[in-house]
PDBQT receptor file of N, H, CA, C and O in Angstrom, charges set to zero:
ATOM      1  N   UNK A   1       0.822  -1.195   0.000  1.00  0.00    +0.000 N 
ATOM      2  CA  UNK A   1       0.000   0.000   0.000  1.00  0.00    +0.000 C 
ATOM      3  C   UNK A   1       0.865   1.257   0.000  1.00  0.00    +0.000 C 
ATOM      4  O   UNK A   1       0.684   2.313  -0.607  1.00  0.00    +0.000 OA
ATOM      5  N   UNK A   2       1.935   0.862   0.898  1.00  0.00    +0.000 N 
ATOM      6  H   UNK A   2       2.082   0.005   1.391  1.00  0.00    +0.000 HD
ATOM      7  CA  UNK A   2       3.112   2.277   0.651  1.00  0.00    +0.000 C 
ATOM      8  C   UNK A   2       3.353   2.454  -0.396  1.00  0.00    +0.000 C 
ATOM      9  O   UNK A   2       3.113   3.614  -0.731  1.00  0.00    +0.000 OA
ATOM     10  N   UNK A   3       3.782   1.777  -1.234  1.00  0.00    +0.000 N 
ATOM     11  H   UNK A   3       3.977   0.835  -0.962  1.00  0.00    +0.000 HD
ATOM     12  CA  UNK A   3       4.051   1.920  -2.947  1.00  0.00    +0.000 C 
ATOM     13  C   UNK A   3       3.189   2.682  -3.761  1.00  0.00    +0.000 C 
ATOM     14  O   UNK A   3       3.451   3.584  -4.556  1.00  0.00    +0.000 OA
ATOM     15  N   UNK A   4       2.160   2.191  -3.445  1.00  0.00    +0.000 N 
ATOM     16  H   UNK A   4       1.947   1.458  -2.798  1.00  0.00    +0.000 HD
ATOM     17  CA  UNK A   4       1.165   2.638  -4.353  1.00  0.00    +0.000 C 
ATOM     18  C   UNK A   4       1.002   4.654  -3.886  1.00  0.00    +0.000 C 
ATOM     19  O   UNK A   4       1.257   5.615  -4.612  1.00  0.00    +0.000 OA
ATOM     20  N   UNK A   5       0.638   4.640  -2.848  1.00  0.00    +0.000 N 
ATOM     21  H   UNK A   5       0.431   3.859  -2.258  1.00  0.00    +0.000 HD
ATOM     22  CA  UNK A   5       0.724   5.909  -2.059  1.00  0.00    +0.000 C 
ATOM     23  C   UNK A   5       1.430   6.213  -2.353  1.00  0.00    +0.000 C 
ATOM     24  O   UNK A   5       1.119   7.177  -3.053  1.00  0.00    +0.000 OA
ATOM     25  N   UNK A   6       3.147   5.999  -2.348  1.00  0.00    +0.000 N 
ATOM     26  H   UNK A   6       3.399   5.216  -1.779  1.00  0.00    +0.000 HD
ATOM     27  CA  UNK A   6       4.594   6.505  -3.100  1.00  0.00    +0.000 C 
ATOM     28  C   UNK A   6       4.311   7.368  -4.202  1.00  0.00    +0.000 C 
ATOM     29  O   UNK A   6       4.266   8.591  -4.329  1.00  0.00    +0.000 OA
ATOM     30  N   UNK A   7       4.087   6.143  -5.161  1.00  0.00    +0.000 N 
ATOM     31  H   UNK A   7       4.124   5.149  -5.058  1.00  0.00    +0.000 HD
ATOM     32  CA  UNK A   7       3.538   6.321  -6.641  1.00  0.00    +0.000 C 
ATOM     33  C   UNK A   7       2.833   7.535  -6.736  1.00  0.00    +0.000 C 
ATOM     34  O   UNK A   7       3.347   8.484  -7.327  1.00  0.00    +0.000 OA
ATOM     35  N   UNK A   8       1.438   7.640  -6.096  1.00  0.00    +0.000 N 
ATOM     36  H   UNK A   8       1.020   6.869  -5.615  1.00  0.00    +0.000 HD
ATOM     37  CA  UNK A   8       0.185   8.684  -6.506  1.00  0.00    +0.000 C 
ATOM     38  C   UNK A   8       0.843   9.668  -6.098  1.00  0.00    +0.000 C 
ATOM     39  O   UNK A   8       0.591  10.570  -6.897  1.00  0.00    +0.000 OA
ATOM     40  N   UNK A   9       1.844  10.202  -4.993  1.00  0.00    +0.000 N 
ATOM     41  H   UNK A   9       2.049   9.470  -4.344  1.00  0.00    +0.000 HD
ATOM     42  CA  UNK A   9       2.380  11.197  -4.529  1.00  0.00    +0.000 C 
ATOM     43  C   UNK A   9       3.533  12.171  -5.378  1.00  0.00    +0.000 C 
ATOM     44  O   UNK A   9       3.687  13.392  -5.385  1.00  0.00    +0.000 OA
ATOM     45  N   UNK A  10       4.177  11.198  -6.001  1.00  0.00    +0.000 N 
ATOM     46  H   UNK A  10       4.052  10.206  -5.995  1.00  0.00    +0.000 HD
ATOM     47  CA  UNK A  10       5.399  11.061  -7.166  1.00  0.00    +0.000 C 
ATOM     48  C   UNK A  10       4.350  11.934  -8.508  1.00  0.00    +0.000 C 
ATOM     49  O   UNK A  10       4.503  13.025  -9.057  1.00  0.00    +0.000 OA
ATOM     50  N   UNK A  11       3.466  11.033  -8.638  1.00  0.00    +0.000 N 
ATOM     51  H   UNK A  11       3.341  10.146  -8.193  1.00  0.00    +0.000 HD
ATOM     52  CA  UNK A  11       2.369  11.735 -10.162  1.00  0.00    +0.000 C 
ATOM     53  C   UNK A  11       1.941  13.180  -9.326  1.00  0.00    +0.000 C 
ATOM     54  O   UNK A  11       2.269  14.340  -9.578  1.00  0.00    +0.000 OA
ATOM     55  N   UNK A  12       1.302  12.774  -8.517  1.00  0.00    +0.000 N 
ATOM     56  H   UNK A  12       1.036  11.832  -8.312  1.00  0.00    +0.000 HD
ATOM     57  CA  UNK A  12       0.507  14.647  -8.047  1.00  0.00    +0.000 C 
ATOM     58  C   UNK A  12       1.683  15.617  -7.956  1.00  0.00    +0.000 C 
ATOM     59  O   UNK A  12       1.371  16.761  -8.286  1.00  0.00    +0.000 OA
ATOM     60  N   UNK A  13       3.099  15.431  -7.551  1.00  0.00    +0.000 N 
ATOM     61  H   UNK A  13       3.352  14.501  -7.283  1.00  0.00    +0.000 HD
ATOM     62  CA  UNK A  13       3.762  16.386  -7.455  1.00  0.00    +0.000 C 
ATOM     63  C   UNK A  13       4.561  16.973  -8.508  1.00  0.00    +0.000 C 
ATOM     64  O   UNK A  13       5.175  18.037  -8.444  1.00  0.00    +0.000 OA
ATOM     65  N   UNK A  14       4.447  15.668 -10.099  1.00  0.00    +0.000 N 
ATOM     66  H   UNK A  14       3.948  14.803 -10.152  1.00  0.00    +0.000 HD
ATOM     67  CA  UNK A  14       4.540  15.929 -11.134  1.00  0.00    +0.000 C 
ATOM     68  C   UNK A  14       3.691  16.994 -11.603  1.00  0.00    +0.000 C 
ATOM     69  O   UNK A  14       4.070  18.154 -11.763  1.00  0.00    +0.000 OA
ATOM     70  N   UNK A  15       2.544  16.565 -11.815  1.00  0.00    +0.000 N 
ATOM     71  H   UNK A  15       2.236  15.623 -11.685  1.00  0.00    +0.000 HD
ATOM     72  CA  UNK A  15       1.086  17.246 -11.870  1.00  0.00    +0.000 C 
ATOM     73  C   UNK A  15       1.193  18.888 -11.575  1.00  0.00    +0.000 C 
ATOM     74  O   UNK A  15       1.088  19.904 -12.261  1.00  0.00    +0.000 OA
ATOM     75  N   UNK A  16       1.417  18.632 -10.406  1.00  0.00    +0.000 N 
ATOM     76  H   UNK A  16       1.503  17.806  -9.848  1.00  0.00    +0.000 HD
ATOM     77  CA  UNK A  16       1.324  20.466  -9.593  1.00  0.00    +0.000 C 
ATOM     78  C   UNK A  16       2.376  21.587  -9.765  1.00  0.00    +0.000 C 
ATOM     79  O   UNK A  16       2.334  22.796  -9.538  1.00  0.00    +0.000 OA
ATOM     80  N   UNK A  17       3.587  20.549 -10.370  1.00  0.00    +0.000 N 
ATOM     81  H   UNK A  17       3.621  19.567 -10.554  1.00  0.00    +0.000 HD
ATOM     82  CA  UNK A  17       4.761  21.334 -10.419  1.00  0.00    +0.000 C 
ATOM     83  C   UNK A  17       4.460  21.978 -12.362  1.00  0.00    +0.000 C 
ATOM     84  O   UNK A  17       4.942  22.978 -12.894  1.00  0.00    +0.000 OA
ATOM     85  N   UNK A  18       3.719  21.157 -12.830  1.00  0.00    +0.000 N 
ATOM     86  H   UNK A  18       3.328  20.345 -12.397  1.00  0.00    +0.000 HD
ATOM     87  CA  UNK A  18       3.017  22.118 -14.151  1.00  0.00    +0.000 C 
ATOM     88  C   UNK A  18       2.624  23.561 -13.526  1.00  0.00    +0.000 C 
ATOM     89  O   UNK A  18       3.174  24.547 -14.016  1.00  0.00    +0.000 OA
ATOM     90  N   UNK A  19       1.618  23.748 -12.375  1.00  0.00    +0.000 N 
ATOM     91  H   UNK A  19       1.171  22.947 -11.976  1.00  0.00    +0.000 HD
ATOM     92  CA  UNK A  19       0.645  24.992 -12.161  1.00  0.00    +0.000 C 
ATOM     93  C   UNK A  19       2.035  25.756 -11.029  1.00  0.00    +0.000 C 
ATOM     94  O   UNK A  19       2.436  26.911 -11.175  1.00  0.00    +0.000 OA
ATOM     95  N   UNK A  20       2.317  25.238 -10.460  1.00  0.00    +0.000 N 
ATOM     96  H   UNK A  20       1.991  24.300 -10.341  1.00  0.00    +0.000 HD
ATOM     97  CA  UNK A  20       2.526  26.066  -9.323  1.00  0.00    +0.000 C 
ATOM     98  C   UNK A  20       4.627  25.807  -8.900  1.00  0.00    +0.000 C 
ATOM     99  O   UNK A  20       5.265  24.815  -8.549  1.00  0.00    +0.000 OA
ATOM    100  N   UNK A  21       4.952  26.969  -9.127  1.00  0.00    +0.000 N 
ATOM    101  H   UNK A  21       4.433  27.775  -9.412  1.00  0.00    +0.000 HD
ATOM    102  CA  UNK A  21       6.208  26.424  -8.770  1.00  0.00    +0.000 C 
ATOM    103  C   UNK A  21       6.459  25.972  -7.286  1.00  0.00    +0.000 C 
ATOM    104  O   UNK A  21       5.803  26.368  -6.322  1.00  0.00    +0.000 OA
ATOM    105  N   UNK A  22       7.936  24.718  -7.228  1.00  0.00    +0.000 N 
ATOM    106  H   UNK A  22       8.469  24.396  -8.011  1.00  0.00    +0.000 HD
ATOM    107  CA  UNK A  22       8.029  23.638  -6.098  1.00  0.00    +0.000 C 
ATOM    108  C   UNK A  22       8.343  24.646  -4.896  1.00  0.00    +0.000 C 
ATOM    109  O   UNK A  22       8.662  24.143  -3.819  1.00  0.00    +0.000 OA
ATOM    110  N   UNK A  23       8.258  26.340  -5.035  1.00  0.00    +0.000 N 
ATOM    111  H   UNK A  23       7.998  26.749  -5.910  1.00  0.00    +0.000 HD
ATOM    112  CA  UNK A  23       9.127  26.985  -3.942  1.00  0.00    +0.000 C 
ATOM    113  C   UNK A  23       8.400  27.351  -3.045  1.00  0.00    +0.000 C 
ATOM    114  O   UNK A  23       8.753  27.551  -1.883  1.00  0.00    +0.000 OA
ATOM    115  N   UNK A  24       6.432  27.577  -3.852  1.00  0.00    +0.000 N 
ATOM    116  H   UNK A  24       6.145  27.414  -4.796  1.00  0.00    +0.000 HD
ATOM    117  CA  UNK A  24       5.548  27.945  -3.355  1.00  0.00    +0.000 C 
ATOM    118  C   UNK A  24       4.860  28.064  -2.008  1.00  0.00    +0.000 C 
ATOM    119  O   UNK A  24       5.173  26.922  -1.668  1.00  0.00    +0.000 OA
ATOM    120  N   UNK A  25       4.389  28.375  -1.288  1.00  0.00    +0.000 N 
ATOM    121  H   UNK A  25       4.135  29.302  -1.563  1.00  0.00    +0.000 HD
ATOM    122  CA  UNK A  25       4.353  28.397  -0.027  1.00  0.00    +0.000 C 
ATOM    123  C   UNK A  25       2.846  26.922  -0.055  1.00  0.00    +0.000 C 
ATOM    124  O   UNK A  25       2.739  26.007   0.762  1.00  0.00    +0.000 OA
ATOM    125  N   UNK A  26       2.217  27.113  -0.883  1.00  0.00    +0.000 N 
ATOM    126  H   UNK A  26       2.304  27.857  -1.546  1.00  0.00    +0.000 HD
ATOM    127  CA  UNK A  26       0.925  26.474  -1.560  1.00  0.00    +0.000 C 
ATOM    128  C   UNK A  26       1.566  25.276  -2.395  1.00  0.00    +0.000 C 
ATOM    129  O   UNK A  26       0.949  25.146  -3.452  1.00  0.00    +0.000 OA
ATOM    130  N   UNK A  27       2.372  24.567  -2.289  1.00  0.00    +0.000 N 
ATOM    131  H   UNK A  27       2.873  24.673  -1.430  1.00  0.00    +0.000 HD
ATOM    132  CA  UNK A  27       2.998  23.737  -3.741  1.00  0.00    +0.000 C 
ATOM    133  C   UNK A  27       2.152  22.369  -2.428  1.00  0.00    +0.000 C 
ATOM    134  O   UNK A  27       1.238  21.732  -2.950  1.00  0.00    +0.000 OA
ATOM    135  N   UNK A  28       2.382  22.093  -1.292  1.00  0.00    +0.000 N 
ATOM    136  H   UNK A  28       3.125  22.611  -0.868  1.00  0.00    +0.000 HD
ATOM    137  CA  UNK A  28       2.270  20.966  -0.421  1.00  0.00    +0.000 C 
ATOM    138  C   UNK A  28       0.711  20.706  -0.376  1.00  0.00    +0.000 C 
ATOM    139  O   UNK A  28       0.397  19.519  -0.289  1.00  0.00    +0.000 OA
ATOM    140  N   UNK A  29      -0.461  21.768  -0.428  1.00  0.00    +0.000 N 
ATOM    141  H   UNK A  29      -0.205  22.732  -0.498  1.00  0.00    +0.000 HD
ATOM    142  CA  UNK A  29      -1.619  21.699  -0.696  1.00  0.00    +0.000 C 
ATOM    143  C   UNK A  29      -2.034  21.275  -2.133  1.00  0.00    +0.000 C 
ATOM    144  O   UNK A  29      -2.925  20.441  -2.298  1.00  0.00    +0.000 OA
ATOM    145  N   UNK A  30      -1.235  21.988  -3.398  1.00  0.00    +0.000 N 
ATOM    146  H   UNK A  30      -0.512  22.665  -3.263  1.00  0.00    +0.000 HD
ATOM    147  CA  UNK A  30      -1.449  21.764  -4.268  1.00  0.00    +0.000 C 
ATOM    148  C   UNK A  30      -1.856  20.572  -5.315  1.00  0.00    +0.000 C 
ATOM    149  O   UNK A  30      -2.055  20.833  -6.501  1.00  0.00    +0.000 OA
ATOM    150  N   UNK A  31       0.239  19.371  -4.324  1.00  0.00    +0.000 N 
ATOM    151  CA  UNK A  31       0.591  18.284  -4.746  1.00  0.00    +0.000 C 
ATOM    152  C   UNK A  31      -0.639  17.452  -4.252  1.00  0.00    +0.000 C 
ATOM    153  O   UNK A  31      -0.941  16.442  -4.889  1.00  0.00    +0.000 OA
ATOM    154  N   UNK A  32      -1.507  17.889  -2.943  1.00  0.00    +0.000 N 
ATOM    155  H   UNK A  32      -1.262  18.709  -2.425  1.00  0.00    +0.000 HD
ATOM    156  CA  UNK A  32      -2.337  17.121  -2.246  1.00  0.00    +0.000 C 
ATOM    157  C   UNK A  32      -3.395  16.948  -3.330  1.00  0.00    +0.000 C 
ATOM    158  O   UNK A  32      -3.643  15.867  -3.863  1.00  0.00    +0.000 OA
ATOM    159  N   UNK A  33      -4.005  18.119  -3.616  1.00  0.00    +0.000 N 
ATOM    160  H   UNK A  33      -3.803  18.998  -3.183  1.00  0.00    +0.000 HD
ATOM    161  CA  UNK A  33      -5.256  17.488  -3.980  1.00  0.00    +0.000 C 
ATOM    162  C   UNK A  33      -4.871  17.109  -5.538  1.00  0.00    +0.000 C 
ATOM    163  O   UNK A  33      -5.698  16.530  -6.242  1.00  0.00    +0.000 OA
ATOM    164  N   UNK A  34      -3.747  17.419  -5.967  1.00  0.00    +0.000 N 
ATOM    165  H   UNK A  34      -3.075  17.889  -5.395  1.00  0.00    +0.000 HD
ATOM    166  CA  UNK A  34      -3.874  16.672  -7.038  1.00  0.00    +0.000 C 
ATOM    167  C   UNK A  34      -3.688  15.027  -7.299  1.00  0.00    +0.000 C 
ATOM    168  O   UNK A  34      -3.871  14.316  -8.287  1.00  0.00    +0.000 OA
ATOM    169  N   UNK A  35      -3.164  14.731  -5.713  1.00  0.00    +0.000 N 
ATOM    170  H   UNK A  35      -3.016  15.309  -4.910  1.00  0.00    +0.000 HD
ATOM    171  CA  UNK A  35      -2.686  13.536  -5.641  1.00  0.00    +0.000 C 
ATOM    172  C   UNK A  35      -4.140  12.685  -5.419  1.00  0.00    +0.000 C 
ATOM    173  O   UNK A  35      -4.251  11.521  -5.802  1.00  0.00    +0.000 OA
ATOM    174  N   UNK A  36      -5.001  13.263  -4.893  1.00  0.00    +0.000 N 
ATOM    175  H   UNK A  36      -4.912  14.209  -4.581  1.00  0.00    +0.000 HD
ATOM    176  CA  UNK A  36      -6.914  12.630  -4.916  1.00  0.00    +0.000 C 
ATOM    177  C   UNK A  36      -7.422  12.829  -5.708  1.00  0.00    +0.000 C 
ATOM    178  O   UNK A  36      -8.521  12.273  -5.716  1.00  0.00    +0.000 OA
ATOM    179  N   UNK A  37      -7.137  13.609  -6.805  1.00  0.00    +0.000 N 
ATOM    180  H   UNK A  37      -6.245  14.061  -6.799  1.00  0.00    +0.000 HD
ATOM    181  CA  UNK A  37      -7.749  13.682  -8.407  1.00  0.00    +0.000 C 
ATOM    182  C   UNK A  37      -7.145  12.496  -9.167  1.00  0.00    +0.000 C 
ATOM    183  O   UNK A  37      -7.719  12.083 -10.175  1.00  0.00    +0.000 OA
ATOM    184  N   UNK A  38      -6.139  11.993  -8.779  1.00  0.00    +0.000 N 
ATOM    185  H   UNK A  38      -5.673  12.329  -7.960  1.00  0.00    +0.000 HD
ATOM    186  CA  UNK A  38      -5.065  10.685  -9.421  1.00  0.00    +0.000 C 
ATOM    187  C   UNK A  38      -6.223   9.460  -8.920  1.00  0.00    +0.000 C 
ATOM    188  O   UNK A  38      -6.776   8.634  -9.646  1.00  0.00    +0.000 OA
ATOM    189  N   UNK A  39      -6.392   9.668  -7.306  1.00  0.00    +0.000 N 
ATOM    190  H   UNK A  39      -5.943  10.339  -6.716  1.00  0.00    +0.000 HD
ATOM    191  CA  UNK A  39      -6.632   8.236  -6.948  1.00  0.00    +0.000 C 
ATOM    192  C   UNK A  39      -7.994   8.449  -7.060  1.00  0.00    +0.000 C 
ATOM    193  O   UNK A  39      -8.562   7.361  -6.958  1.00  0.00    +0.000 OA
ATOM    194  N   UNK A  40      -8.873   9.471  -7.243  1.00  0.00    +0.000 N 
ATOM    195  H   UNK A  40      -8.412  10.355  -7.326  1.00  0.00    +0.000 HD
ATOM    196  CA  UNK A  40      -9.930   9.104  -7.380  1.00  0.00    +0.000 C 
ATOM    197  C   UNK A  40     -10.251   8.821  -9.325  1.00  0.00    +0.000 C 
ATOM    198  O   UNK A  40     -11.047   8.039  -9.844  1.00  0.00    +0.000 OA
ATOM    199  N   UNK A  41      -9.414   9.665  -9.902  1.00  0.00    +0.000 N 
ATOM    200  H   UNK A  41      -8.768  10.301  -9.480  1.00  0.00    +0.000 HD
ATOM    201  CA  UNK A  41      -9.745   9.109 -11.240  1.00  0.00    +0.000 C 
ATOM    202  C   UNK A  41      -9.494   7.596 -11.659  1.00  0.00    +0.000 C 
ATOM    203  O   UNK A  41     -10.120   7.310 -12.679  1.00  0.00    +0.000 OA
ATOM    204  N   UNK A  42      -8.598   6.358 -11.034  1.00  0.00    +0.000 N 
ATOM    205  H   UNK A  42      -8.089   6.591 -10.205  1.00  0.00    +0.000 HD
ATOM    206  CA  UNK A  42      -8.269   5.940 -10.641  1.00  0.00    +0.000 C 
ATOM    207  C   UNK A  42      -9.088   4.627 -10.118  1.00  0.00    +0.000 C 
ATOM    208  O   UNK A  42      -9.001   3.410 -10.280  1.00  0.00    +0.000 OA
ATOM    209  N   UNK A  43     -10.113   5.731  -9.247  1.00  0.00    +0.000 N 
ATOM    210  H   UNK A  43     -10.183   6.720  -9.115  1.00  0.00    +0.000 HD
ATOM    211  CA  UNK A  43     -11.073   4.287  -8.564  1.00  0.00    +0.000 C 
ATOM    212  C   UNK A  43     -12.070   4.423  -9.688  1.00  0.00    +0.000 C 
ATOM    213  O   UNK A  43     -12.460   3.349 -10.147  1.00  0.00    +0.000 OA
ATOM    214  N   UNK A  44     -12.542   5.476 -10.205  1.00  0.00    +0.000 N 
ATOM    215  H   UNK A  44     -12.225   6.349  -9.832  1.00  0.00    +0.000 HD
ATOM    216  CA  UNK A  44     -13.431   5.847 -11.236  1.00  0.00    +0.000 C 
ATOM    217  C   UNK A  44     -13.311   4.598 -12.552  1.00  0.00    +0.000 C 
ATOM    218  O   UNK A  44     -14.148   3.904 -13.129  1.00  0.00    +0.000 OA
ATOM    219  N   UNK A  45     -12.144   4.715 -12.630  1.00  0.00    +0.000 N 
ATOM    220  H   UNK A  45     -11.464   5.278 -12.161  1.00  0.00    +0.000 HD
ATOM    221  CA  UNK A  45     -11.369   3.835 -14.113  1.00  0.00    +0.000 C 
ATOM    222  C   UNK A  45     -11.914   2.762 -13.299  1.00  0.00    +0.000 C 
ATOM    223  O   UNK A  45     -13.109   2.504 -13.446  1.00  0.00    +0.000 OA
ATOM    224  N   UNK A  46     -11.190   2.061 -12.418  1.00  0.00    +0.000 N 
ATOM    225  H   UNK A  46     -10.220   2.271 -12.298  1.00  0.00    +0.000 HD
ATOM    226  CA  UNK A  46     -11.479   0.486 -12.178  1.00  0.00    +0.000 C 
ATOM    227  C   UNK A  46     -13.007   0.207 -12.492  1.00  0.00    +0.000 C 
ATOM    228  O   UNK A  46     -13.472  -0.757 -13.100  1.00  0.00    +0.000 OA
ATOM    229  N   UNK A  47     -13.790   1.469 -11.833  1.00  0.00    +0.000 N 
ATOM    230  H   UNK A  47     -13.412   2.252 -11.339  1.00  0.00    +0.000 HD
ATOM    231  CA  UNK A  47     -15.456   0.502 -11.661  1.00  0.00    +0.000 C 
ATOM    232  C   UNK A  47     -15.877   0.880 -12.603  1.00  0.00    +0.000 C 
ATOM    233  O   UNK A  47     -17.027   0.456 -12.716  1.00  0.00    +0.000 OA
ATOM    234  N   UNK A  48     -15.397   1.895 -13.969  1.00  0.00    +0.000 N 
ATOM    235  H   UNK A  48     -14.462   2.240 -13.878  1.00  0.00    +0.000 HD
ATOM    236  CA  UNK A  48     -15.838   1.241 -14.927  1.00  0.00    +0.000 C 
ATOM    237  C   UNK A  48     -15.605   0.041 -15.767  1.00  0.00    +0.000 C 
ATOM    238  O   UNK A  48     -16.554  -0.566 -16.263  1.00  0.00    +0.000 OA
ATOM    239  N   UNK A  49     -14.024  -0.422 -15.993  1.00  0.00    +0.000 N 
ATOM    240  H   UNK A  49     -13.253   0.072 -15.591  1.00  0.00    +0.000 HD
ATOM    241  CA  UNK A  49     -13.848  -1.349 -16.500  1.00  0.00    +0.000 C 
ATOM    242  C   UNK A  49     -14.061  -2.849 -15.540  1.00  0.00    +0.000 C 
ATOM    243  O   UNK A  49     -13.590  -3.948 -15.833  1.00  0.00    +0.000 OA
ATOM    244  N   UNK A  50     -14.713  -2.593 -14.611  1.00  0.00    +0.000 N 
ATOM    245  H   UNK A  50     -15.096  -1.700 -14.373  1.00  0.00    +0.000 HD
ATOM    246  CA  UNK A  50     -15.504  -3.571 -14.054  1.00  0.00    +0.000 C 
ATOM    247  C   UNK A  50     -16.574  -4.183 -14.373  1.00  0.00    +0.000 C 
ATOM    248  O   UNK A  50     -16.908  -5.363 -14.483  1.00  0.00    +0.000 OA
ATOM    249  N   UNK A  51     -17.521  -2.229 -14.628  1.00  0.00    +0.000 N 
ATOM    250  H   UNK A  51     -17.250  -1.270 -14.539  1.00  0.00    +0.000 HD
ATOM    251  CA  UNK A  51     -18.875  -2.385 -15.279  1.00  0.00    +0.000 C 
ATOM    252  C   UNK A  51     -19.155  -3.586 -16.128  1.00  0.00    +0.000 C 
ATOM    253  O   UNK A  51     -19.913  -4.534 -15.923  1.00  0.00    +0.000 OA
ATOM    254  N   UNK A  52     -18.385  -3.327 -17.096  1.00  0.00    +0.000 N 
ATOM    255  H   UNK A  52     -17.768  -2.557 -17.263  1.00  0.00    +0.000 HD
ATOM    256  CA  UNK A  52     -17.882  -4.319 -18.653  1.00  0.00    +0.000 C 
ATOM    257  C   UNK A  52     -18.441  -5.515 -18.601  1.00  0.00    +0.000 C 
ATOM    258  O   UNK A  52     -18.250  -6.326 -19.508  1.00  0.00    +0.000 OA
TER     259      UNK A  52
């Protein structure tokens, strides 16, 4: 489960460092919610290709 968490944290801070530079006082909020836009798009994907 750490891995995976690793992972989504690694993409959101990819993600955020597009909008907001890493020096930002806001970059640690930023990486956050982009890191629940990952895992929720994410759970979204699975239960559709579940649907199937």
């Amino acid at each position: 489960m750490a891995w995976i968490l690793r992972l989504a944290l690694l993409a959101g801070g990819a993600v955020a460092a597009w909008f907001v530079a890493p020096d930002a006082p806001n970059y640690t909020v930023v990486q956050g919610m982009m890191t629940v836009a990952i895992i929720a798009a994410c759970v979204v994907a699975a239960a559709l290709i579940k649907r199937r």
